[in-house]
Structure formats: structure tokens, C-alpha cells
Backbone atoms as SQL, in Angstrom:
CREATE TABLE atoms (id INTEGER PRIMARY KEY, chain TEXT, resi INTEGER, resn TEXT, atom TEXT, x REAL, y REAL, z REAL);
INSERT INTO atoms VALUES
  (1, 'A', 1, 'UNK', 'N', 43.338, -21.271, -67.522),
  (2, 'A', 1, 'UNK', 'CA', 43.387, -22.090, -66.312),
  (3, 'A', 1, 'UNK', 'C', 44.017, -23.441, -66.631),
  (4, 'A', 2, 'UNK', 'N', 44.600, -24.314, -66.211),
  (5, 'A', 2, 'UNK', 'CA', 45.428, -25.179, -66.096),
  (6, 'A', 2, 'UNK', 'C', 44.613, -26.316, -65.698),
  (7, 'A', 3, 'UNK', 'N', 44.833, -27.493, -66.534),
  (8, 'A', 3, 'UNK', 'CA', 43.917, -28.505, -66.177),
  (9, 'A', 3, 'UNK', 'C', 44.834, -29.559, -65.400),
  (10, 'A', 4, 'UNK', 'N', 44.596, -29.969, -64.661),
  (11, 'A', 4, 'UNK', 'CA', 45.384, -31.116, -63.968),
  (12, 'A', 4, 'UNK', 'C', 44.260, -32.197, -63.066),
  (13, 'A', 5, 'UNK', 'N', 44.612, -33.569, -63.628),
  (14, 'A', 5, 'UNK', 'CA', 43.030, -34.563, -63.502),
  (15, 'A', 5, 'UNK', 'C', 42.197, -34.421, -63.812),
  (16, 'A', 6, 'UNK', 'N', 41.499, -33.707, -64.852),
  (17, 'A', 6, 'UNK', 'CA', 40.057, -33.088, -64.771),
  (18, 'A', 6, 'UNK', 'C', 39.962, -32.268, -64.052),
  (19, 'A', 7, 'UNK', 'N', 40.404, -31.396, -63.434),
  (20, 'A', 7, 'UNK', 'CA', 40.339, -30.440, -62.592),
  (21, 'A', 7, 'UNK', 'C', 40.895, -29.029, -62.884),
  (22, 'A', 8, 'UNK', 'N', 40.278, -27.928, -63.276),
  (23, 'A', 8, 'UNK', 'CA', 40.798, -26.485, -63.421),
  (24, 'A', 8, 'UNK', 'C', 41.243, -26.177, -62.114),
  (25, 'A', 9, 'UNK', 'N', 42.710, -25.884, -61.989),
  (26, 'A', 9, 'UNK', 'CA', 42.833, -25.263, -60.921),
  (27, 'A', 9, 'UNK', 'C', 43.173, -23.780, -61.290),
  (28, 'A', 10, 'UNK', 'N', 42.779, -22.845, -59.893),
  (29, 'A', 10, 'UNK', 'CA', 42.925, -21.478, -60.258),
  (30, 'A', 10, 'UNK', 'C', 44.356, -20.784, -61.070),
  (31, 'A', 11, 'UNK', 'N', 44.449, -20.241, -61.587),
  (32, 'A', 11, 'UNK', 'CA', 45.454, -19.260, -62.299),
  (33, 'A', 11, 'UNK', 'C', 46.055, -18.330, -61.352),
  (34, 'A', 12, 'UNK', 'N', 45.297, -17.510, -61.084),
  (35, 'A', 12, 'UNK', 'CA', 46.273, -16.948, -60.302),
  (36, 'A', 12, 'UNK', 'C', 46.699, -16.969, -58.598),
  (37, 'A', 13, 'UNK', 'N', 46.199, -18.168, -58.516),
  (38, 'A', 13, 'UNK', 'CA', 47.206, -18.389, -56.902),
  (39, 'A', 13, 'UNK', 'C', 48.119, -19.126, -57.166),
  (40, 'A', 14, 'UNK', 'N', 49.071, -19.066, -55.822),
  (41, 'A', 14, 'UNK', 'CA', 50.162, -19.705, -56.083),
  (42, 'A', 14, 'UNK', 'C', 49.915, -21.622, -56.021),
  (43, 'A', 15, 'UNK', 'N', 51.070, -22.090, -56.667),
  (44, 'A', 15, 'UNK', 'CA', 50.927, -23.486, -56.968),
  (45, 'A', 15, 'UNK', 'C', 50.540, -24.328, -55.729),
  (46, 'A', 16, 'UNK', 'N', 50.936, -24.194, -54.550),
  (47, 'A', 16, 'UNK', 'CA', 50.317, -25.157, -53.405),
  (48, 'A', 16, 'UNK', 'C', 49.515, -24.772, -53.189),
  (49, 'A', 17, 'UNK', 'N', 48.741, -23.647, -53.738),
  (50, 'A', 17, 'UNK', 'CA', 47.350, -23.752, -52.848),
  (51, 'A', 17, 'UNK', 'C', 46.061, -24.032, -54.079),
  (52, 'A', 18, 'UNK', 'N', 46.936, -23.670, -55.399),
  (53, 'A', 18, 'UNK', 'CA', 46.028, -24.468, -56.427),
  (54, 'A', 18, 'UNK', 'C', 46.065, -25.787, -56.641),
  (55, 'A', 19, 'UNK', 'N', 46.877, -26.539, -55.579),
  (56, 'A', 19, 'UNK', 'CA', 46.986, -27.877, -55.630),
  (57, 'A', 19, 'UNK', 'C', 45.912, -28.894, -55.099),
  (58, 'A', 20, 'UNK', 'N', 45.343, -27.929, -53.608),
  (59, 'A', 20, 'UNK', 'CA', 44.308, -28.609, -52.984),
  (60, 'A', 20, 'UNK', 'C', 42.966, -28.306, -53.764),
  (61, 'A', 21, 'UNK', 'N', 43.022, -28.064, -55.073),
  (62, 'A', 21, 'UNK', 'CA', 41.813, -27.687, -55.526),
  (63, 'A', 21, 'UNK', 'C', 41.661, -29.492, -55.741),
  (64, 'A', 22, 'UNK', 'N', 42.010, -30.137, -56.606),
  (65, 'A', 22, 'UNK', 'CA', 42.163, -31.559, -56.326),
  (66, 'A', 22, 'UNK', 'C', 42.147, -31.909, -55.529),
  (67, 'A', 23, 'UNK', 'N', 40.731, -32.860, -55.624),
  (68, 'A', 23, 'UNK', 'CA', 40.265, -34.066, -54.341),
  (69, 'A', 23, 'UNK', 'C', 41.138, -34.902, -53.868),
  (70, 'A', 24, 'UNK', 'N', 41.426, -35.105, -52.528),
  (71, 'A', 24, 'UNK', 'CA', 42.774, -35.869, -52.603),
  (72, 'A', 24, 'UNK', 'C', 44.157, -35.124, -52.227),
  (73, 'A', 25, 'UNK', 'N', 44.241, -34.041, -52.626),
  (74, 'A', 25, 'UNK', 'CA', 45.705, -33.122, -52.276),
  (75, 'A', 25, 'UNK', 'C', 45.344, -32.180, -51.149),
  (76, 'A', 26, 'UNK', 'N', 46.180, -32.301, -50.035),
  (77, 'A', 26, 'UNK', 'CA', 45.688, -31.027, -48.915),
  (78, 'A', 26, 'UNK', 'C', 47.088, -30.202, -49.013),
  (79, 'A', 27, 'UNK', 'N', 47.264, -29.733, -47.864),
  (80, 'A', 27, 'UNK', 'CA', 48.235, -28.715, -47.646),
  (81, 'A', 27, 'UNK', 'C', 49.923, -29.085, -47.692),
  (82, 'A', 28, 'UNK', 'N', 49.961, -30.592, -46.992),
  (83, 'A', 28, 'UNK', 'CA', 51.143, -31.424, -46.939),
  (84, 'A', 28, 'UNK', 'C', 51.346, -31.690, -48.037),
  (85, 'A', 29, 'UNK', 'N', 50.263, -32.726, -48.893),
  (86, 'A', 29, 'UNK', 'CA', 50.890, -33.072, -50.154),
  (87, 'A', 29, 'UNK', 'C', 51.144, -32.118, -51.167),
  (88, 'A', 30, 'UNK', 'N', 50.463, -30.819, -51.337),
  (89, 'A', 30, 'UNK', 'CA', 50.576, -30.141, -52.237),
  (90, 'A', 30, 'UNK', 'C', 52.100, -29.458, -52.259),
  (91, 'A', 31, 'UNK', 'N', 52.454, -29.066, -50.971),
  (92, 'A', 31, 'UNK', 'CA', 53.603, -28.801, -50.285),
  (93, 'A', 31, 'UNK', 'C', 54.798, -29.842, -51.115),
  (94, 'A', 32, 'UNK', 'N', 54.297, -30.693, -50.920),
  (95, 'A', 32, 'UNK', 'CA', 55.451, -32.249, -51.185),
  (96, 'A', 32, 'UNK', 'C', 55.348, -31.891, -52.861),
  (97, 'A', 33, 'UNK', 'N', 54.770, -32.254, -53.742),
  (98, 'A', 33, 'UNK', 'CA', 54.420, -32.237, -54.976),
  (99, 'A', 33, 'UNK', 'C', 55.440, -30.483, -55.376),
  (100, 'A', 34, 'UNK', 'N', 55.704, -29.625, -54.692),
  (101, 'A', 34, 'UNK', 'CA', 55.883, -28.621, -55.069),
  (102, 'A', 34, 'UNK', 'C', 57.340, -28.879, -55.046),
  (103, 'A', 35, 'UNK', 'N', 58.065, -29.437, -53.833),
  (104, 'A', 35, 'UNK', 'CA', 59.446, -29.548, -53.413),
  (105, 'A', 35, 'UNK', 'C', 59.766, -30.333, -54.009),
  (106, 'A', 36, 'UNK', 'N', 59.112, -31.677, -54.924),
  (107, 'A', 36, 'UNK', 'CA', 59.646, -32.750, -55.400),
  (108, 'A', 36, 'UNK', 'C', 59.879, -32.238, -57.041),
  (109, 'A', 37, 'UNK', 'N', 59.049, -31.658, -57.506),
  (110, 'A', 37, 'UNK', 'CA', 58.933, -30.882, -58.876),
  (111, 'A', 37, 'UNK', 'C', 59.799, -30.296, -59.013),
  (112, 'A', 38, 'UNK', 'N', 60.640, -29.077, -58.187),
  (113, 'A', 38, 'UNK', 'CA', 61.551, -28.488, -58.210),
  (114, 'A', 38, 'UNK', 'C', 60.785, -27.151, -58.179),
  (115, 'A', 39, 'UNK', 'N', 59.473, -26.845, -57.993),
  (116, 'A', 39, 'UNK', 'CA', 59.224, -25.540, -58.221),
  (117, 'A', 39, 'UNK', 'C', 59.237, -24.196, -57.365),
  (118, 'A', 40, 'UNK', 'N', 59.517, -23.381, -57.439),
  (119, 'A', 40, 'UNK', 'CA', 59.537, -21.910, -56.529),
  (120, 'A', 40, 'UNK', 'C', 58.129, -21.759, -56.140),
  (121, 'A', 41, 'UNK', 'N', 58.456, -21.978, -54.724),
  (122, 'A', 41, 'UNK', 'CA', 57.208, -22.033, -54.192),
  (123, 'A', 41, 'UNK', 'C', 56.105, -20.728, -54.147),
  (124, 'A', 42, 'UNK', 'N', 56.587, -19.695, -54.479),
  (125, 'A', 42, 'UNK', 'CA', 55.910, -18.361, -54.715),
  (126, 'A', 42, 'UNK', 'C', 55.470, -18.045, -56.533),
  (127, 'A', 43, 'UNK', 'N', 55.413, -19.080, -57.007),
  (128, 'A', 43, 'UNK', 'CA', 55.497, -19.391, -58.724),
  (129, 'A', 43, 'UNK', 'C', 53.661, -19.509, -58.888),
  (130, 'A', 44, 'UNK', 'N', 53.220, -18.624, -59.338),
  (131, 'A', 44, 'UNK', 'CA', 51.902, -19.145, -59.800),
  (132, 'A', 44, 'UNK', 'C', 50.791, -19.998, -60.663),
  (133, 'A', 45, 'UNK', 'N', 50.073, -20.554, -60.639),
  (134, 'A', 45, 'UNK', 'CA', 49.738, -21.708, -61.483),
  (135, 'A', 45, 'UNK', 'C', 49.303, -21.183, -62.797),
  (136, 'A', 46, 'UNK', 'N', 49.456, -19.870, -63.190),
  (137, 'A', 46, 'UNK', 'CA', 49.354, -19.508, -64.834),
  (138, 'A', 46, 'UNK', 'C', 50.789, -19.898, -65.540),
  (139, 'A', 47, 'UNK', 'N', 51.590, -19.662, -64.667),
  (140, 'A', 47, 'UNK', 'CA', 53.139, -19.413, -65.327),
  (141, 'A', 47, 'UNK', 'C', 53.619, -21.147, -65.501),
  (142, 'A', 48, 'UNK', 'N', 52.993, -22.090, -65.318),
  (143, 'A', 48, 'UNK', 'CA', 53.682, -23.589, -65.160),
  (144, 'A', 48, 'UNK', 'C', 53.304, -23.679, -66.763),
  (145, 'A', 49, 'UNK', 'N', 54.262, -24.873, -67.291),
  (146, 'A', 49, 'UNK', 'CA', 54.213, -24.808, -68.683),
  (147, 'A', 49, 'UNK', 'C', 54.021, -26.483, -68.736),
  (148, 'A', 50, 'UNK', 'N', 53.845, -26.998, -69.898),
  (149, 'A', 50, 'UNK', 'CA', 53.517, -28.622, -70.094),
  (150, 'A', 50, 'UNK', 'C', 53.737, -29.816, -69.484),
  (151, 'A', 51, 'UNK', 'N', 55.224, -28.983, -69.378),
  (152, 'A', 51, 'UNK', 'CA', 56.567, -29.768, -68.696),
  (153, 'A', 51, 'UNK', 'C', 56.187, -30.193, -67.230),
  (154, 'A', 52, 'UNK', 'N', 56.140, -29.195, -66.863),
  (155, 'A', 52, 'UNK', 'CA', 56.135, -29.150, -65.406),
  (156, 'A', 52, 'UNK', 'C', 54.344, -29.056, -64.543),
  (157, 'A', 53, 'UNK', 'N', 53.439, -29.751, -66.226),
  (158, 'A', 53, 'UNK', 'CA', 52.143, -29.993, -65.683),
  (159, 'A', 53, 'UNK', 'C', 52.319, -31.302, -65.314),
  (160, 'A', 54, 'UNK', 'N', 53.232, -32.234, -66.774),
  (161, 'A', 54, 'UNK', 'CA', 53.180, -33.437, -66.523),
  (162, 'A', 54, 'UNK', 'C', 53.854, -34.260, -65.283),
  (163, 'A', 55, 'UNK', 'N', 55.343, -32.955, -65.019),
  (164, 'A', 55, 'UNK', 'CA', 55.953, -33.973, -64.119),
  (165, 'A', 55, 'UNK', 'C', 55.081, -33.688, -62.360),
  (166, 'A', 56, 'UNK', 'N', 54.035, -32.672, -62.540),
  (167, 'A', 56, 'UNK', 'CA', 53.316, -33.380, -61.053),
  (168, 'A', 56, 'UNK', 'C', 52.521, -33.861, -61.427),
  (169, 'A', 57, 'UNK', 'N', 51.896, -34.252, -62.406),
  (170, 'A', 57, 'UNK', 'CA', 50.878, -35.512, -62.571),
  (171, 'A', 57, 'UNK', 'C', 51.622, -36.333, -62.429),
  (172, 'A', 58, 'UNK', 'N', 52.767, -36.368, -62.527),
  (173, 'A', 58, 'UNK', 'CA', 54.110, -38.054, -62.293),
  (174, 'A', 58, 'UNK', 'C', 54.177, -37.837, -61.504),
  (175, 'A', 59, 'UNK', 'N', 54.651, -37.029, -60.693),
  (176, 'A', 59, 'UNK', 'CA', 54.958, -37.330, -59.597),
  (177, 'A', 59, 'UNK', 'C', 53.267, -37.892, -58.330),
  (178, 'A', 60, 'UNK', 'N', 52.203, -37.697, -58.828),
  (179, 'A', 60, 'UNK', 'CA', 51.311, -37.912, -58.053),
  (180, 'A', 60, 'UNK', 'C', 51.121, -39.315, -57.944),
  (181, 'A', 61, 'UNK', 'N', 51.043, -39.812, -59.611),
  (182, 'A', 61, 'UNK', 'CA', 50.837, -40.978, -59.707),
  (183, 'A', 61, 'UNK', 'C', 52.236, -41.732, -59.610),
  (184, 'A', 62, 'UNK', 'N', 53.373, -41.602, -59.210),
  (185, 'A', 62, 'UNK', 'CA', 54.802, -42.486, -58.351),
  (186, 'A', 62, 'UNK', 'C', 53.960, -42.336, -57.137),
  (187, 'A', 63, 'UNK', 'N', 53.540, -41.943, -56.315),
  (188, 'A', 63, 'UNK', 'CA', 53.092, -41.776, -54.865),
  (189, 'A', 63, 'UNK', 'C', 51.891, -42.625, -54.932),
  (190, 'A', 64, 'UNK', 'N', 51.083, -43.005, -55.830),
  (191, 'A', 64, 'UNK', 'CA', 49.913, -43.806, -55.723),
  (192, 'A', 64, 'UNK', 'C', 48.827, -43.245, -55.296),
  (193, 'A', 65, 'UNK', 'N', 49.109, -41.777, -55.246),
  (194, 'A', 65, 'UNK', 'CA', 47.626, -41.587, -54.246),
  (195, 'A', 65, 'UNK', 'C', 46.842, -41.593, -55.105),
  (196, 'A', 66, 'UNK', 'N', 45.839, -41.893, -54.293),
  (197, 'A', 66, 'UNK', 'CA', 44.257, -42.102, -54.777),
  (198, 'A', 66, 'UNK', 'C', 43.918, -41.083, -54.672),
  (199, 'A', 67, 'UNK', 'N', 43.531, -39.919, -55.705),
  (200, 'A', 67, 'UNK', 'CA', 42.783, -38.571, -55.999),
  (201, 'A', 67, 'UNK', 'C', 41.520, -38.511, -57.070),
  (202, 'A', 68, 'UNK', 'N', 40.891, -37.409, -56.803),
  (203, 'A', 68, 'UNK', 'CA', 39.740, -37.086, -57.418),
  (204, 'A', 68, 'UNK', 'C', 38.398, -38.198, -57.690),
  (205, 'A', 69, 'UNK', 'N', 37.889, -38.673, -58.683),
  (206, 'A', 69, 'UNK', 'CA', 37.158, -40.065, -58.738),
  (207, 'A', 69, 'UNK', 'C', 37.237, -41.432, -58.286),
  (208, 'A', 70, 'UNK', 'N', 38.588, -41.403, -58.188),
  (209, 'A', 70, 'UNK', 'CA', 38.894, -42.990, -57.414),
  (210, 'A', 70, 'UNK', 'C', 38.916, -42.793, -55.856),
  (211, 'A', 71, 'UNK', 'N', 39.175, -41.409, -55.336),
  (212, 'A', 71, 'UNK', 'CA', 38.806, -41.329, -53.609),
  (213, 'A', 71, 'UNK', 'C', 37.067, -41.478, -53.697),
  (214, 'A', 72, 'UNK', 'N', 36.504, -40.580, -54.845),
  (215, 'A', 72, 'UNK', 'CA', 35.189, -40.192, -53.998),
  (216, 'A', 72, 'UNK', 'C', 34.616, -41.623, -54.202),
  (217, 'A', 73, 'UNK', 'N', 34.931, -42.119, -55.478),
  (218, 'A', 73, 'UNK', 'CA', 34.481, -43.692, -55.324),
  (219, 'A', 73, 'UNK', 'C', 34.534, -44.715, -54.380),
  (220, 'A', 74, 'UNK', 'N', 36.075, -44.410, -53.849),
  (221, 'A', 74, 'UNK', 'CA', 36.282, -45.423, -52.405),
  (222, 'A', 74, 'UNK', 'C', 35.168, -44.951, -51.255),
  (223, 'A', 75, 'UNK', 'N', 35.264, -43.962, -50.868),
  (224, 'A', 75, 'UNK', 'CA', 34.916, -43.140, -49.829),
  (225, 'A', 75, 'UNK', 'C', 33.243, -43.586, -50.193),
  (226, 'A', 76, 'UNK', 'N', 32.440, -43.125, -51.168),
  (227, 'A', 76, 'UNK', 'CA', 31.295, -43.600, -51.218),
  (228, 'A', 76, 'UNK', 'C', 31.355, -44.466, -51.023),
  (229, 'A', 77, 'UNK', 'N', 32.011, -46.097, -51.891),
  (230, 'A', 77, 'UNK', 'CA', 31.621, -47.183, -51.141),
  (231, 'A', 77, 'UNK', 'C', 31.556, -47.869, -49.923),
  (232, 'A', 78, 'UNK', 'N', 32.718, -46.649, -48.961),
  (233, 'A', 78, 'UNK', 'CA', 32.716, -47.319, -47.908),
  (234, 'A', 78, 'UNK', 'C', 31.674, -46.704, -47.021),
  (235, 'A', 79, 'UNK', 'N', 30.952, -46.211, -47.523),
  (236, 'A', 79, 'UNK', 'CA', 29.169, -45.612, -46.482),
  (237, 'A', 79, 'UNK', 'C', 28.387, -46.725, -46.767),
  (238, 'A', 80, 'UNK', 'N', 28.720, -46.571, -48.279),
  (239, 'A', 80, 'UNK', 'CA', 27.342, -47.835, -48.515),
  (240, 'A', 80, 'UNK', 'C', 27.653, -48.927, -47.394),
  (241, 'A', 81, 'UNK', 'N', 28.625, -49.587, -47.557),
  (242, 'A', 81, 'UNK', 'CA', 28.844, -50.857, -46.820),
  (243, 'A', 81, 'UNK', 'C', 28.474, -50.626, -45.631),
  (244, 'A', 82, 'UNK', 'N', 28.832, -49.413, -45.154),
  (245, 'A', 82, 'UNK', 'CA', 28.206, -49.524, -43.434),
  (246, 'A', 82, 'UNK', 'C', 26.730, -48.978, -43.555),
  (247, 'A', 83, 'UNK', 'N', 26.305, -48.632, -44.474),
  (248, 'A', 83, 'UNK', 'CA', 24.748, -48.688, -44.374),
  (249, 'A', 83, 'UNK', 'C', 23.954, -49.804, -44.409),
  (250, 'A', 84, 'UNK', 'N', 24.840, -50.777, -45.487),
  (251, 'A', 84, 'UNK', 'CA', 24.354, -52.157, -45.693),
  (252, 'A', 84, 'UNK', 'C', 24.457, -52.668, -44.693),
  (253, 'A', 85, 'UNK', 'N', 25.380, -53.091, -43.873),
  (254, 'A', 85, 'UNK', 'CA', 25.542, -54.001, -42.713),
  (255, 'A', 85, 'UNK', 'C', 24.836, -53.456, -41.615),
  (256, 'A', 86, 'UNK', 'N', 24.043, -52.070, -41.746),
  (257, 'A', 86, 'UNK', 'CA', 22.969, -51.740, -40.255),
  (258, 'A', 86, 'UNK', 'C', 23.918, -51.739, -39.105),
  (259, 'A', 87, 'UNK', 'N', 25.387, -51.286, -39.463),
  (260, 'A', 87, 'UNK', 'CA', 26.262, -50.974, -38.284),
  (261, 'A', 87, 'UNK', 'C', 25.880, -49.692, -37.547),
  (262, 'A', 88, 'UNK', 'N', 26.091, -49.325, -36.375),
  (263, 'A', 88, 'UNK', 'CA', 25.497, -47.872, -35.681),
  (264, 'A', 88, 'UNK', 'C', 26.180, -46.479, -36.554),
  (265, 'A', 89, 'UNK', 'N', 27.262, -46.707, -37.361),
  (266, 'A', 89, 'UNK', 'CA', 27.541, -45.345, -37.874),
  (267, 'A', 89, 'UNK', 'C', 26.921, -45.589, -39.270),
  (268, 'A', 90, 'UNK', 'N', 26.941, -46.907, -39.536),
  (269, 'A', 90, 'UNK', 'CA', 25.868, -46.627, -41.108),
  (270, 'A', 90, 'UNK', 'C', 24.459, -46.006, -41.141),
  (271, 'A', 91, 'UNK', 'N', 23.914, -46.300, -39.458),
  (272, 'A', 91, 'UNK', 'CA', 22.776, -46.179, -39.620),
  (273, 'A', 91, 'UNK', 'C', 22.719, -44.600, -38.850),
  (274, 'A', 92, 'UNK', 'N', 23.681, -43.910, -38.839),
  (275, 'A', 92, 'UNK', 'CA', 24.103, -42.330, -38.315),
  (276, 'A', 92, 'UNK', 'C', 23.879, -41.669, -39.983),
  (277, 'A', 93, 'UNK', 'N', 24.631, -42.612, -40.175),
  (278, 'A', 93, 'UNK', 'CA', 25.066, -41.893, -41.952),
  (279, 'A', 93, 'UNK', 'C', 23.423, -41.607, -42.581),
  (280, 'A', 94, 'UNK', 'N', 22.824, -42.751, -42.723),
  (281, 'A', 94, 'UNK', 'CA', 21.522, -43.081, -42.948),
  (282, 'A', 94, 'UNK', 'C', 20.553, -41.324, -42.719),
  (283, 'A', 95, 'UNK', 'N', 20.681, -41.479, -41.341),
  (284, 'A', 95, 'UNK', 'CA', 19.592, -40.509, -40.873),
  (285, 'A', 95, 'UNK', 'C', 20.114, -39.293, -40.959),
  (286, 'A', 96, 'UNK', 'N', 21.592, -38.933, -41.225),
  (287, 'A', 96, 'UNK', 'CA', 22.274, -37.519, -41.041),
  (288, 'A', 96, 'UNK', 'C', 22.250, -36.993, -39.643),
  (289, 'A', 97, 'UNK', 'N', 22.909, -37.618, -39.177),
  (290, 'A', 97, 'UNK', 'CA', 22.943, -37.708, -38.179),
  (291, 'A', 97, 'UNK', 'C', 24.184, -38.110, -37.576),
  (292, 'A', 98, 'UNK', 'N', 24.745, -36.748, -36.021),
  (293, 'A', 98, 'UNK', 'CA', 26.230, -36.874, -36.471),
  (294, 'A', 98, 'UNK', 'C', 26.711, -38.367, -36.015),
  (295, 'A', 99, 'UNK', 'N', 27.910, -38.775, -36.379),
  (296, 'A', 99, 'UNK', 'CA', 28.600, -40.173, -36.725),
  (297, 'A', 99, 'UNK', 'C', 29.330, -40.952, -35.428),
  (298, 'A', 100, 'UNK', 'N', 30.557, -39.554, -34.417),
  (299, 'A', 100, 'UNK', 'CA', 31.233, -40.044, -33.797),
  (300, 'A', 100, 'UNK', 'C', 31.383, -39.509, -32.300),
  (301, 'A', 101, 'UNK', 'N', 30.068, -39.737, -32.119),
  (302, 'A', 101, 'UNK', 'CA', 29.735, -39.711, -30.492),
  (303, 'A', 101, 'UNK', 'C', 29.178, -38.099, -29.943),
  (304, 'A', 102, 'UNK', 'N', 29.211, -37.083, -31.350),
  (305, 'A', 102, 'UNK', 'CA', 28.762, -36.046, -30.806),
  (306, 'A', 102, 'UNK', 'C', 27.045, -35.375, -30.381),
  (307, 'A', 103, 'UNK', 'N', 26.879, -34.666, -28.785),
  (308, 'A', 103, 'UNK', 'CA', 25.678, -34.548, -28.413),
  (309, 'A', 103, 'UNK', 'C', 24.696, -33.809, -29.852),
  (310, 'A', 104, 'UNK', 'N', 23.581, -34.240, -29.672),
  (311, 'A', 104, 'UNK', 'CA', 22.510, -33.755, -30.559),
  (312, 'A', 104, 'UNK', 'C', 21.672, -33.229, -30.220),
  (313, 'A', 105, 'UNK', 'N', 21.302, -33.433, -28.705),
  (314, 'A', 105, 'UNK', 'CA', 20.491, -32.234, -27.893),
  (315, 'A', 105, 'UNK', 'C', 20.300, -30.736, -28.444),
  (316, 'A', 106, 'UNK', 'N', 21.391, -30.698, -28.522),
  (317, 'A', 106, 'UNK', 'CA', 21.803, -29.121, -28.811),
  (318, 'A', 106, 'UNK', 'C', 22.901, -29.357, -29.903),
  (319, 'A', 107, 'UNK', 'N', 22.709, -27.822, -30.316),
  (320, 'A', 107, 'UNK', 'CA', 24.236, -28.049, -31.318),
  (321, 'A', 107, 'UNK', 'C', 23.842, -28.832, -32.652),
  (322, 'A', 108, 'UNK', 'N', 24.913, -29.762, -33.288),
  (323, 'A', 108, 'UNK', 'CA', 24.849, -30.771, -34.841),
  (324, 'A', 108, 'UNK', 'C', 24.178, -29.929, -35.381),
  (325, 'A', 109, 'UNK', 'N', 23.820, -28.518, -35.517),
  (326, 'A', 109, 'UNK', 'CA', 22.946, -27.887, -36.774),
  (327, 'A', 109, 'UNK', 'C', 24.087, -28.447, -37.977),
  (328, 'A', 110, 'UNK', 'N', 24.674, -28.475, -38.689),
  (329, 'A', 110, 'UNK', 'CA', 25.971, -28.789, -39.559),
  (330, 'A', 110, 'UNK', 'C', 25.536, -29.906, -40.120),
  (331, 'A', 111, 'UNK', 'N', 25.462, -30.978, -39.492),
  (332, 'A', 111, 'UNK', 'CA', 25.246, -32.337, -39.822),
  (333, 'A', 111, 'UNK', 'C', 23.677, -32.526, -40.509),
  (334, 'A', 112, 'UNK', 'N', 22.392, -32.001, -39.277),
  (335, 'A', 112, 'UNK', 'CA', 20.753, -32.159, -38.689),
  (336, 'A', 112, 'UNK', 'C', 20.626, -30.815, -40.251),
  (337, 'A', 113, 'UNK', 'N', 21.057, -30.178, -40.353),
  (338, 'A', 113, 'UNK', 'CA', 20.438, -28.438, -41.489),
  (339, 'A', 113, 'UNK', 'C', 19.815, -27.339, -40.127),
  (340, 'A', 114, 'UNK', 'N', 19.149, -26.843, -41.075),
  (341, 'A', 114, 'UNK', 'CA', 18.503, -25.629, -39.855),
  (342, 'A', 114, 'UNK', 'C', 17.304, -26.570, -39.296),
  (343, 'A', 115, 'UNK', 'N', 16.906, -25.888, -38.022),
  (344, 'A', 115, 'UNK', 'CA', 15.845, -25.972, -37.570),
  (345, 'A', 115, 'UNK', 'C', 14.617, -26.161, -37.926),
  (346, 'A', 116, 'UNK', 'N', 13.822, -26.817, -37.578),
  (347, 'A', 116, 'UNK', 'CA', 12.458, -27.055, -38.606),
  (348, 'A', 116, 'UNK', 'C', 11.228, -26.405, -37.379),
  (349, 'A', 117, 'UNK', 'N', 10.784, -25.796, -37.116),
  (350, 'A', 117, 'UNK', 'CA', 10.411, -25.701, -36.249),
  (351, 'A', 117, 'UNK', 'C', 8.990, -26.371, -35.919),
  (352, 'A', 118, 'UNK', 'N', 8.643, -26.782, -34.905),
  (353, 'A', 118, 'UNK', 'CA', 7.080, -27.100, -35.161),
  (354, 'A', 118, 'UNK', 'C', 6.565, -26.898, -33.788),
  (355, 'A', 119, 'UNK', 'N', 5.152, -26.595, -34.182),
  (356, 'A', 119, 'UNK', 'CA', 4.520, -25.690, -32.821),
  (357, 'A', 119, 'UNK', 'C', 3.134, -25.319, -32.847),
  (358, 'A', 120, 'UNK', 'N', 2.577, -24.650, -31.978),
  (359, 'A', 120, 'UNK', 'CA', 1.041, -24.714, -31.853),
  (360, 'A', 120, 'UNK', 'C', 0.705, -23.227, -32.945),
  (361, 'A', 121, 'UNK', 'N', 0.289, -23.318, -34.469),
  (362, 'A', 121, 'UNK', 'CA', 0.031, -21.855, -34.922),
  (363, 'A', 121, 'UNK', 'C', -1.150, -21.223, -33.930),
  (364, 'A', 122, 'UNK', 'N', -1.527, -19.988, -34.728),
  (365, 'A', 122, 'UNK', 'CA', -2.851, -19.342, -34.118),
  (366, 'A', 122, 'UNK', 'C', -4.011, -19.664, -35.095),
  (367, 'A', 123, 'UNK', 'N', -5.532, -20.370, -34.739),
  (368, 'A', 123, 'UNK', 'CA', -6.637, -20.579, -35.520),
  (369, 'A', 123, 'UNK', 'C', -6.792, -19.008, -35.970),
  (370, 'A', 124, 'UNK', 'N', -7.034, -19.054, -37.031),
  (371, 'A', 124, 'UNK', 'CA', -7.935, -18.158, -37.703),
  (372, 'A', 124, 'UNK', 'C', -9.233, -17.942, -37.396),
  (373, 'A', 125, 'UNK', 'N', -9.702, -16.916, -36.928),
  (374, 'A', 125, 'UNK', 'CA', -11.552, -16.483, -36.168),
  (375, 'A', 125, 'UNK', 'C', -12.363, -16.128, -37.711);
């Protein structure tokens, strides 16, 4: 398996879609990273050789993006901060509870987990 960032990506799929295994790379960039490399886009990620590990790690880092530890780092800090400041989506974040205006009546199982149920049991005679 092929290491790229700390990250094993799979062997035998093809290279853009072992790209989004990395935090940070979706479908576009992996796409981009493939066309800029020069590689055949039907080329699988066993068959890439040193060469052509390093030049998309170059090419990721010419683009600046922020991938793997330095997103999840941003991204965490920016909850904390809105938890700290007791803004209404920090305090969504807080409770798990969904964030951007969606009903909770019904529905948010995703966000809320399963059901908890609570209710009148039967006494034991």
C-alpha cells in the first residue's frame, strides 16, 4: 500500500479515488492532482512508483492545501471557539444537536443517535 501523508491509501483502486482517502482531497482535487501529475487516469495506486509519489505530494503542497492534521486541527479549533463564545451553533455543537436550522421534532436521528426511549414499564406482582 502506498503511503502518502501518513496515510495508506488503497492499492488497488484507481488513483483518484485513492486520493480522497486523504483528509482534505475530495473528488475535484483528486481529479486536479491526477491531470497535473501527468497520470492515466485509469492507472492504479499499486503501479505509482517514488517518482510520481513525490511529485503529488508537490504538487499538493504548491496548492497549499491544508490536508490531513492541519484541517482536522483547524476545523476542531474552530468548534471550540464557537463553543467558547456560547454562540447558538456552539451551543448546537455542545448538545449534538443539529447546527443549521434543521427541524428536531422528528427526524435529526444522524446528529441526536437512536432513540432512547422512555416510558411507563409494567410493576412486577
Amino acid at each position: 500500500m502506498p503511503r502518502l501523508l501518513g496515510v495508506e491509501i488503497p492499492a488497488k483502486k484507481k488513483i483518484a479515488y485513492s486520493l480522497r482517502y486523504i483528509y482534505g482531497v475530495g473528488p475535484a482535487r483528486a481529479d486536479q492532482v491526477v491531470k497535473e501529475v501527468g497520470l492515466k487516469p485509469d492507472m492504479r495506486a499499486a503501479d505509482l512508483t517514488e517518482e510520481q509519489l513525490n511529485k503529488i505530494l508537490q504538487v499538493i503542497t504548491e496548492h497549499k492545501w491544508v490536508v490531513e492534521g492541519d484541517l482536522r486541527r483547524d476545523i476542531a479549533g474552530n468548534l471550540k471557539r464557537l463553543q467558547a463564545i456560547n454562540c447558538y451553533r456552539g451551543v448546537r455543537h455542545r448538545r449534538s444537536l443539529p447546527v443549521r436550522g434543521q427541524r428536531t421534532s422528528t427526524n435529526a436521528r444522524t446528529r441526536k443517535g437512536p432513540r432512547k426511549t422512555i416510558g411507563v414499564t409494567k410493576a412486577k406482582e
